[in-house]
C-alpha positions as CSV (number, residue, x, y, z in Angstrom):
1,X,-29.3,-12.1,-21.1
2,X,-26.8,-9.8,-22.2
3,X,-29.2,-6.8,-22.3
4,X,-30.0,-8.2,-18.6
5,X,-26.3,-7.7,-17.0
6,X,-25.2,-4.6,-19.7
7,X,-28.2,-2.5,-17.8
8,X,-28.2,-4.1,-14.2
9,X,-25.0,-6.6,-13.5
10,X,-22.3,-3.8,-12.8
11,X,-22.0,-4.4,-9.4
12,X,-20.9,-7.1,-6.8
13,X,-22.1,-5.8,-3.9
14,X,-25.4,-7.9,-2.5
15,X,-27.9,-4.1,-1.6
16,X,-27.8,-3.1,-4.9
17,X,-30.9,-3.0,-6.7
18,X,-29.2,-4.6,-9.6
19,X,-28.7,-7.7,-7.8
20,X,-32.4,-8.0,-7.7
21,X,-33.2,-7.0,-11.4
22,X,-30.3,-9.2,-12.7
23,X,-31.1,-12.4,-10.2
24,X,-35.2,-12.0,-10.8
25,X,-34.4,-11.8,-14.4
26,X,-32.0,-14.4,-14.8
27,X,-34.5,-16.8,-13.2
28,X,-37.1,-16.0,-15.6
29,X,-34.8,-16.6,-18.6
30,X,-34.0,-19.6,-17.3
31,X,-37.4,-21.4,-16.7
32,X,-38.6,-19.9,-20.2
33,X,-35.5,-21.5,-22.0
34,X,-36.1,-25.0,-20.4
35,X,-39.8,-24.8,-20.7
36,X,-39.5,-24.0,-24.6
37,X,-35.9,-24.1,-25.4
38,X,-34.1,-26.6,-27.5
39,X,-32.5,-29.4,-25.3
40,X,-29.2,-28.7,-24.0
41,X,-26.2,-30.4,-25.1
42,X,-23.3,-30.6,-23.0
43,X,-20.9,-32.7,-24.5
44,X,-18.4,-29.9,-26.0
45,X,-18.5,-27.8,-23.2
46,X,-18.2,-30.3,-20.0
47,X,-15.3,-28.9,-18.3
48,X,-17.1,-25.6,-17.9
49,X,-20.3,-27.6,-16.4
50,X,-18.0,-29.2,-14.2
51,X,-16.3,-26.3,-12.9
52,X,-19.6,-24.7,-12.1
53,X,-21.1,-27.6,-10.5
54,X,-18.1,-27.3,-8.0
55,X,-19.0,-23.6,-7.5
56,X,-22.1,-24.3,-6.5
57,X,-21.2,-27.0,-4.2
58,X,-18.8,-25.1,-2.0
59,X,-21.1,-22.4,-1.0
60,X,-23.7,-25.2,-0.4
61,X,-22.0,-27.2,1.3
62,X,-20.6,-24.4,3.8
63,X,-24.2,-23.7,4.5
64,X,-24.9,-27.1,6.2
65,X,-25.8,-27.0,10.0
66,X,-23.5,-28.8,12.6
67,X,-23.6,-29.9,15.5
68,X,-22.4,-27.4,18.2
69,X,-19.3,-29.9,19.1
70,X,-18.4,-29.5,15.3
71,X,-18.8,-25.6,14.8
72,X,-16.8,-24.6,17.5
73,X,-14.2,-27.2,16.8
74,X,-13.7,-24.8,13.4
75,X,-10.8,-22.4,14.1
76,X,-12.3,-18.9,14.5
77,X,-15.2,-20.0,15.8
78,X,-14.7,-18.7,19.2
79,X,-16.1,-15.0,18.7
80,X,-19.9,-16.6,18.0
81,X,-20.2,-18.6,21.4
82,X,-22.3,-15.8,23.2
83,X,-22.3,-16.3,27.3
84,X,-25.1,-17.4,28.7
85,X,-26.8,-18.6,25.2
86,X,-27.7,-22.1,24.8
87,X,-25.4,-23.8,22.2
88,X,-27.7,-24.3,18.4
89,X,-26.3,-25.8,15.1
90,X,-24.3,-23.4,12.7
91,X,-23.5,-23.7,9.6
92,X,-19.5,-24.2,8.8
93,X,-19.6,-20.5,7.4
94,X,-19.2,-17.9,9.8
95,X,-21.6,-15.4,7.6
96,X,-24.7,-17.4,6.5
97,X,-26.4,-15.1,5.1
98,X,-23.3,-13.7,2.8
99,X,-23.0,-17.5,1.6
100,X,-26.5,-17.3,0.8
101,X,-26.1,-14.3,-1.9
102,X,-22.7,-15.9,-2.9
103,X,-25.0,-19.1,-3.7
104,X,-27.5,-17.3,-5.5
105,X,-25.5,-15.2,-7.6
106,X,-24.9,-18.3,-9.3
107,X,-27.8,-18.0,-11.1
108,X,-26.6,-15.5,-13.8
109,X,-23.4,-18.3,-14.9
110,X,-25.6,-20.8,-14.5
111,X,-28.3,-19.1,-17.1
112,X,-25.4,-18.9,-19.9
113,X,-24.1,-22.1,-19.6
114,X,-27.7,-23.5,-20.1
115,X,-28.1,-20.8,-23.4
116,X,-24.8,-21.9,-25.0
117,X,-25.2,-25.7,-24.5
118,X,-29.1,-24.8,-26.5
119,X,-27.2,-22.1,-29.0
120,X,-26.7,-23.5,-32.0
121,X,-23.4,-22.4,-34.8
122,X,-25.2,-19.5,-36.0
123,X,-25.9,-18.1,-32.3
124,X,-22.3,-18.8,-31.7
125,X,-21.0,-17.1,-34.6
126,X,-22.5,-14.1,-33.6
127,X,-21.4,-13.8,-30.1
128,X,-18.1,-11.4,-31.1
129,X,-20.2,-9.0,-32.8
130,X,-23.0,-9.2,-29.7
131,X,-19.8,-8.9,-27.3
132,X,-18.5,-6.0,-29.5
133,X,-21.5,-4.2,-29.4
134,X,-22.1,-4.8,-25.9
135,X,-18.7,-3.2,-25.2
136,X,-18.9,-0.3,-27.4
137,X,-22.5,0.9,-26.3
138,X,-20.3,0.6,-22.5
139,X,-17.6,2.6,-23.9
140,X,-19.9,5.6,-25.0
141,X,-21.6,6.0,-21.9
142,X,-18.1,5.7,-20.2
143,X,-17.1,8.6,-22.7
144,X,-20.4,11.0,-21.9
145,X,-19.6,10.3,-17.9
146,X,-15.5,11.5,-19.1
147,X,-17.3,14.5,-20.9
148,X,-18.9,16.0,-17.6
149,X,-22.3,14.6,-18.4
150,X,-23.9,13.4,-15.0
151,X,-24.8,9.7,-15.6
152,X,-25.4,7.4,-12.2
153,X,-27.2,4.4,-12.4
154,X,-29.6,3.8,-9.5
155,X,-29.1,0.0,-10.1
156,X,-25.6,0.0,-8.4
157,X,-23.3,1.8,-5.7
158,X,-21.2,3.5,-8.2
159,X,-19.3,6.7,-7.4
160,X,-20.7,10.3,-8.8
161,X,-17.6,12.2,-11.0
162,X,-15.6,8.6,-11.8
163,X,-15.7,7.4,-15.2
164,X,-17.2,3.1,-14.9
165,X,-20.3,3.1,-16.9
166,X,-22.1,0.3,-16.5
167,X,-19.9,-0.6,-13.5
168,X,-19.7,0.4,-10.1
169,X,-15.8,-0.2,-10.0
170,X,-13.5,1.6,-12.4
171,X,-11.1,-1.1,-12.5
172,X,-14.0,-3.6,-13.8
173,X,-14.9,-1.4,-16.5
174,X,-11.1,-1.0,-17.7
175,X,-11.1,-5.0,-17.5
176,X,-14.6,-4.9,-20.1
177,X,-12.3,-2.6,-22.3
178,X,-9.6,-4.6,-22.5
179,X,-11.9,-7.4,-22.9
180,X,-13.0,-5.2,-25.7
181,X,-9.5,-4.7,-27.5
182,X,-9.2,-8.5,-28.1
183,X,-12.7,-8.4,-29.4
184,X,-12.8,-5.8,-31.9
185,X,-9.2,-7.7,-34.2
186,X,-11.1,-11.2,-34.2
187,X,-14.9,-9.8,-34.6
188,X,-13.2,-7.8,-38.0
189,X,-11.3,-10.9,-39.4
190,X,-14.6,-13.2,-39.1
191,X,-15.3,-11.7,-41.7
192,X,-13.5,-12.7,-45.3
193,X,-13.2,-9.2,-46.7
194,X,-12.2,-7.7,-43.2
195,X,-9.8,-5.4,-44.8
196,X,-12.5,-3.4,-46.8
197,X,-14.8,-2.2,-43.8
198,X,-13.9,-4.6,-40.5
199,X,-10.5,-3.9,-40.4
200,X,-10.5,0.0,-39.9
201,X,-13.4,-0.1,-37.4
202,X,-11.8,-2.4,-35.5
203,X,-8.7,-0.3,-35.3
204,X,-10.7,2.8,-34.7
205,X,-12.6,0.9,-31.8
206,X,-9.2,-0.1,-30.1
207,X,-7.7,3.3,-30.3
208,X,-11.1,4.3,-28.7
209,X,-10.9,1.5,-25.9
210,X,-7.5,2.4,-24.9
211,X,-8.1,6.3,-25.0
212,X,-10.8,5.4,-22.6
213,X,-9.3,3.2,-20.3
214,X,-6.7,6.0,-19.7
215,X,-9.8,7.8,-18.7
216,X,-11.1,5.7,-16.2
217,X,-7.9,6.2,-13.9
218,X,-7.7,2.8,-13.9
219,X,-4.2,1.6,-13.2
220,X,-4.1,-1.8,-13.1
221,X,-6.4,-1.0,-16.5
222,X,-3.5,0.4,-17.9
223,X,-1.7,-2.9,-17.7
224,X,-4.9,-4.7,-18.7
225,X,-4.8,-2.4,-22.0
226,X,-1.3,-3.0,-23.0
227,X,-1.2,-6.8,-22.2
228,X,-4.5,-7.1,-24.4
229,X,-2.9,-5.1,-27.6
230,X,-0.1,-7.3,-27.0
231,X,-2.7,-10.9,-27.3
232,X,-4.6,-9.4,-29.6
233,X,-1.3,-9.5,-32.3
234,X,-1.5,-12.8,-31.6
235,X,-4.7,-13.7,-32.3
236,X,-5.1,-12.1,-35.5
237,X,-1.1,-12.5,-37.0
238,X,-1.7,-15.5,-39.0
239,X,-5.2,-14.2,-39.9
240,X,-3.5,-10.6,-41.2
241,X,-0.7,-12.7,-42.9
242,X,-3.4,-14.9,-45.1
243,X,-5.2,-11.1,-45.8
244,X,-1.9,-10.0,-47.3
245,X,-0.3,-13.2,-48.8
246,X,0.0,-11.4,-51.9
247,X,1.2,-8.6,-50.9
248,X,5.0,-7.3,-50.5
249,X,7.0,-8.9,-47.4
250,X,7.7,-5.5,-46.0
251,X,3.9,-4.9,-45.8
252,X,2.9,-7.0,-42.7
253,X,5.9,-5.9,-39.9
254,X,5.1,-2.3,-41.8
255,X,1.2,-2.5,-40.8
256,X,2.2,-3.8,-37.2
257,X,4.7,-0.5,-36.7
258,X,2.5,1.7,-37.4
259,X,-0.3,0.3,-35.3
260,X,2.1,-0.1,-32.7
261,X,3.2,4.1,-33.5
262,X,-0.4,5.0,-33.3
263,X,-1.5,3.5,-30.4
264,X,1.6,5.4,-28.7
265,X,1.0,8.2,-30.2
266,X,-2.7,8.4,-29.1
267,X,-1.4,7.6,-25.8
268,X,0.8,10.2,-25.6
269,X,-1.4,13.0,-27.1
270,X,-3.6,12.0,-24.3
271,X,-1.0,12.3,-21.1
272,X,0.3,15.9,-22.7
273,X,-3.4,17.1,-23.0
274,X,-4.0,15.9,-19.4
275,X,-6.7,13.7,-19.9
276,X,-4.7,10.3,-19.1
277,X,-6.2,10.3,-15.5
278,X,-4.7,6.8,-15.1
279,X,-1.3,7.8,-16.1
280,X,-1.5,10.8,-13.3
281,X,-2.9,8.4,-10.3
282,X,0.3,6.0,-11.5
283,X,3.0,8.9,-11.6
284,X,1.5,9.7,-8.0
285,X,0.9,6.7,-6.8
286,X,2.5,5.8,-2.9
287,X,2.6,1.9,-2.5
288,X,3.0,2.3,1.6
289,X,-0.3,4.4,1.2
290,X,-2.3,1.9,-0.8
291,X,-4.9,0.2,1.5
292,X,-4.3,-3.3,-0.6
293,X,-0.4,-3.7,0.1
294,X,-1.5,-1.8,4.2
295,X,-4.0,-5.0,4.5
296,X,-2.1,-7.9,3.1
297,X,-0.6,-9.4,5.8
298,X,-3.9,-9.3,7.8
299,X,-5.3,-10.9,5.0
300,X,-2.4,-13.3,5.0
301,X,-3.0,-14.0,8.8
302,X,-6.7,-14.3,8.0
303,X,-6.6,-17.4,5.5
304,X,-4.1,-19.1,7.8
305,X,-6.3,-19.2,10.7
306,X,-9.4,-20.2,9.2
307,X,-7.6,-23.0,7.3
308,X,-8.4,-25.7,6.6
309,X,-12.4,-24.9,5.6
310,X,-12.3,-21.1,5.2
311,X,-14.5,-18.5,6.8
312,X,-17.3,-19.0,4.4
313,X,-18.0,-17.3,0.9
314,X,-19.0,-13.8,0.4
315,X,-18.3,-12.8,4.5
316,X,-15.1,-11.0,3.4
317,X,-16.3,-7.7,5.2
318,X,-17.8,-8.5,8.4
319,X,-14.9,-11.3,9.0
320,X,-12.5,-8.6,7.8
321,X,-13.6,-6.3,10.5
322,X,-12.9,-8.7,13.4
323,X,-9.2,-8.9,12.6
324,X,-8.9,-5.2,11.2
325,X,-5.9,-3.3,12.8
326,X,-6.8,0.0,14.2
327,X,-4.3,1.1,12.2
328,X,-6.2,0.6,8.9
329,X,-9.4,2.1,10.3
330,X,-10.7,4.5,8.2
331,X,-13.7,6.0,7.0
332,X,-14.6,3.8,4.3
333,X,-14.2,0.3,4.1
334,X,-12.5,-2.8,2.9
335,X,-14.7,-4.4,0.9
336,X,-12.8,-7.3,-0.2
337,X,-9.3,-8.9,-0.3
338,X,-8.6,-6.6,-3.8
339,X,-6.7,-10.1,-4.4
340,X,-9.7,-12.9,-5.6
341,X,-6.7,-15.7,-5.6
342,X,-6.3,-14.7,-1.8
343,X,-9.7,-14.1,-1.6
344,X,-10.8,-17.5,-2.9
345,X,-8.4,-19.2,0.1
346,X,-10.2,-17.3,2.6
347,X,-13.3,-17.9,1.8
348,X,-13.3,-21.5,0.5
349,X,-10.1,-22.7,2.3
350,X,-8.1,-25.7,1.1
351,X,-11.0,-26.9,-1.0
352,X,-11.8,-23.5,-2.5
353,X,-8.1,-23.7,-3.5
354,X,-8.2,-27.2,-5.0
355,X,-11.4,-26.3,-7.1
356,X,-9.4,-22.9,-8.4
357,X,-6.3,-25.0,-9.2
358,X,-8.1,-26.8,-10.6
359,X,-10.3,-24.5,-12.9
360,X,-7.0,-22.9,-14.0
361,X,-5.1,-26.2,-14.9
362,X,-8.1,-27.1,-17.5
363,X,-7.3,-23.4,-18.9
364,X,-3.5,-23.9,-19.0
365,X,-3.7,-27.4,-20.1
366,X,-6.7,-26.3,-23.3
367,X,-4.7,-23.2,-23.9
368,X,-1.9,-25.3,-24.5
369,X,-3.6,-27.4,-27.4
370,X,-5.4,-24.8,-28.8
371,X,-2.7,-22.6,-29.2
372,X,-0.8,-25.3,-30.9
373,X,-4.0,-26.3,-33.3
374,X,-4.3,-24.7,-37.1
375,X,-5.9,-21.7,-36.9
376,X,-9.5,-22.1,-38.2
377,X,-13.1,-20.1,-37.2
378,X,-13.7,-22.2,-34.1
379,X,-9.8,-22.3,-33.2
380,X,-10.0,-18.7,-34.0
381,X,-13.0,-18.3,-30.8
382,X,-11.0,-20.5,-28.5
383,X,-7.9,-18.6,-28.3
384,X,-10.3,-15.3,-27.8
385,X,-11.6,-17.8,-25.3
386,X,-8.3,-18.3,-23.7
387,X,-7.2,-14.7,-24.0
388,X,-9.9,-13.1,-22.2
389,X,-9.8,-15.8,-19.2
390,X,-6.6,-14.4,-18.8
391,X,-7.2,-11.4,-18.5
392,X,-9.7,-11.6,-16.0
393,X,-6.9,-13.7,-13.7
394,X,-3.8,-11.3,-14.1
395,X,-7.3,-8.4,-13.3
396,X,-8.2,-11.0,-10.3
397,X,-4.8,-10.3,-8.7
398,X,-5.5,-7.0,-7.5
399,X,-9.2,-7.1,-7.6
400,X,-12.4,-8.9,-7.9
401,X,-14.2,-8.5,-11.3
402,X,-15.5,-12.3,-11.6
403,X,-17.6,-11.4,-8.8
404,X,-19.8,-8.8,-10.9
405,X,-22.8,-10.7,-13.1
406,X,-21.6,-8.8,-16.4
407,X,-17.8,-9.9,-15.8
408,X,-19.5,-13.5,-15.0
409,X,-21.2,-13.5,-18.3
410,X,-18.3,-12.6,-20.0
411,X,-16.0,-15.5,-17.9
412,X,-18.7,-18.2,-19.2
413,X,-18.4,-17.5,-23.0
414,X,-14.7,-16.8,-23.0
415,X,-14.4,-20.4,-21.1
416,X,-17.4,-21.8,-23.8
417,X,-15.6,-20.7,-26.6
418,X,-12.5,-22.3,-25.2
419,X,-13.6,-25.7,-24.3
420,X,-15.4,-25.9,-27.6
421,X,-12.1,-25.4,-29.5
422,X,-10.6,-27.6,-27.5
423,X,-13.3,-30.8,-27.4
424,X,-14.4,-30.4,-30.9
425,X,-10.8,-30.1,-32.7
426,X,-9.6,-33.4,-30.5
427,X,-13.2,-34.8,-31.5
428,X,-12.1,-34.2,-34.7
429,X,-8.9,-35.9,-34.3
430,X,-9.6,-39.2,-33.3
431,X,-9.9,-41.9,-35.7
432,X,-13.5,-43.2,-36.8
């Protein structure tokens, strides 16, 4: 499954021909898992189940007919009467066919979910180093596109000359690499001697990440990078501090300087050789020209008409163009709301927003406790967990990356890892 989306789940948009390799695969993987596959055991990791059962239901349910009296009593609704056309049953969404590839997208979370409630400790152990890999082999390829090799995948919509590798969108492939820096610290210390080989590869794979995320020109990836550098001396501090518990005190805040040094040093030696390209699209960057803060309030004014139901998932475009002002017309397009919070209202409406409140009160509440918790292996893979989930939301504020099947894949073992920690270690807890 990760082979599947590294080669072919880049993209969000519904024509690309990785839509069809990813979906048509993902479908096959899962019949041959539940045909011959272990049974599934759910138990640790029910709040993820639960939170995709809900996703599933919202686009489902939006894709009900009703009765004519009912669809045009939906605000919005008014632009589909057509004059002299006899009145048929609608669906609540305005876009059916959107919903419709919105629903089946689902397929690639739903596929991991099954996998990690079959995957047994072993499978699970090896998910950071599979991850790790994963990212890596993305990073090089994003490297040979920076080096002026041409590299354009005919599986997505990406853009010739801008460096996104397996991604069609820059900004998602800054997200993997941040992803990537929290990775590489807690794949080295799973391992008990990670100071002999782990340790420096991991560093080495960092410095790489963030070199590379500067070119990408992503800037929100820029943010991503330093807020991920930032977690990832949390995840590992206690870890580092049992590595060198017999060594002087001066060591360990010695160690974190001069990571801290090098990574600002690489940064630098970067911007002054001109090949930060997201540094240079930041320095020139004009807010009143970006086309996210220009369509906000239209946005805005969007969610609070179609309220309380939404416009229906995955119609962001066409229903976009309906209210768009003539003076954002340009000639490309605005594919989404570049906001998925805002996005999420739109489409889904108030419940949409319940089930996203509530999807992200399970992670503040079982970050919370694992945070607190004694830092063991699985304790360890639940703060990763949390870590990466929150990346994804602070990405999701000015873009959409939980929309692409890689980022997807990602989003369910983050959210696996963290449930996990957090059912097992309370499990664990209770008297017998």
């Amino acid at each position: 499954m990760l082979i599947l989306v590294w080669i072919a789940g880049g993209a969000s948009r519904a024509d690309v021909m990785g839509q069809v390799v990813v979906r048509a695969g993902g479908w096959a993987i899962m019949i041959a898992t539940i045909l011959a596959g272990p049974r599934p055991v759910f138990s640790s990791i029910r709040p993820v189940l639960f939170i995709l059962i809900a996703a599933i239901a919202l686009p489902l349910v939006q894709l009900i007919p009703l009765p004519p009296s009912w669809w045009q009593a939906l605000p919005g609704r008014d632009i589909l009467l057509v004059p002299g056309q006899p009145l048929v049953w609608r669906p609540l969404t305005m876009t059916p066919g959107a919903t419709r590839n919105a629903l089946a997208s689902l397929v690639v979370p739903t596929v991991m979910v099954i996998l990690l409630a079959q995957a047994n400790e072993r499978t699970y152990r090896s998910m950071p180093t599979m991850l790790t890999v994963m990212i890596g082999a993305a990073m090089l390829l994003g490297l040979l596109q920076f080096s002026g090799a041409g590299f354009n995948s005919p599986l997505m919509n990406d853009t010739p000359g801008v460096v996104s590798s397996i991604f069609a969108n820059r900004n998602h492939f800054a997200l993997f690499l941040a992803i990537g820096c929290l990775l590489a610290p807690v794949w080295a210390f799973g391992d008990r001697g990670a100071l002999r080989w782990r340790g420096p590869l991991a560093v080495g794979l960092v410095l790489l990440f963030i070199l590379t995320i500067l070119a990408t020109g992503s800037r929100s990836g820029m943010l991503l990078g330093a807020v991920a550098l930032l977690l990832s001396f949390m995840l590992i501090g206690q870890s580092l501090r049992r590595q060198l518990r017999n060594a002087p005190r001066w060591v360990f805040p010695a160690l974190v300087t001069a990571a801290g040094l090098i990574v600002l040093g690489v940064i630098a030696l970067s911007f002054v050789a001109d090949r930060a390209d997201a540094i240079s699209r930041l320095i020139a960057l004009d807010s009143s020209e970006d086309m996210r803060v220009r369509a906000r309030p239209t946005v805005l004014a969007m969610i609070a008409l179609y309220l309380p139901f939404g416009s229906g998932f995955g119609g962001f475009d066409p229903v976009f163009r309906i209210h768009e002002a003539f003076s954002l017309l340009k000639p490309t397009y605005f594919n989404e709301a570049h906001n998925d919070f805002l996005g999420i209202a739109l489409d889904g409406g108030i419940p949409g927003i319940v089930a996203l409140f509530a999807a992200c009160l399970w992670w503040a509440v079982a970050s919370g406790r694992v945070w607190r918790l004694p830092i063991d292996e699985i304790v360890r893979y639940g703060r990763l967990g949390s870590a990466i989930i929150f990346l994804v939301l602070v990405a999701s504020l000015t873009d959409y990356p939980a929309r692409t099947p890689t980022i997807m894949v990602v989003l369910v073992i983050a959210a696996t890892w963290l449930a996990r920690a957090q059912t097992m270690k309370t499990q664990a807890a209770l008297p017998a």
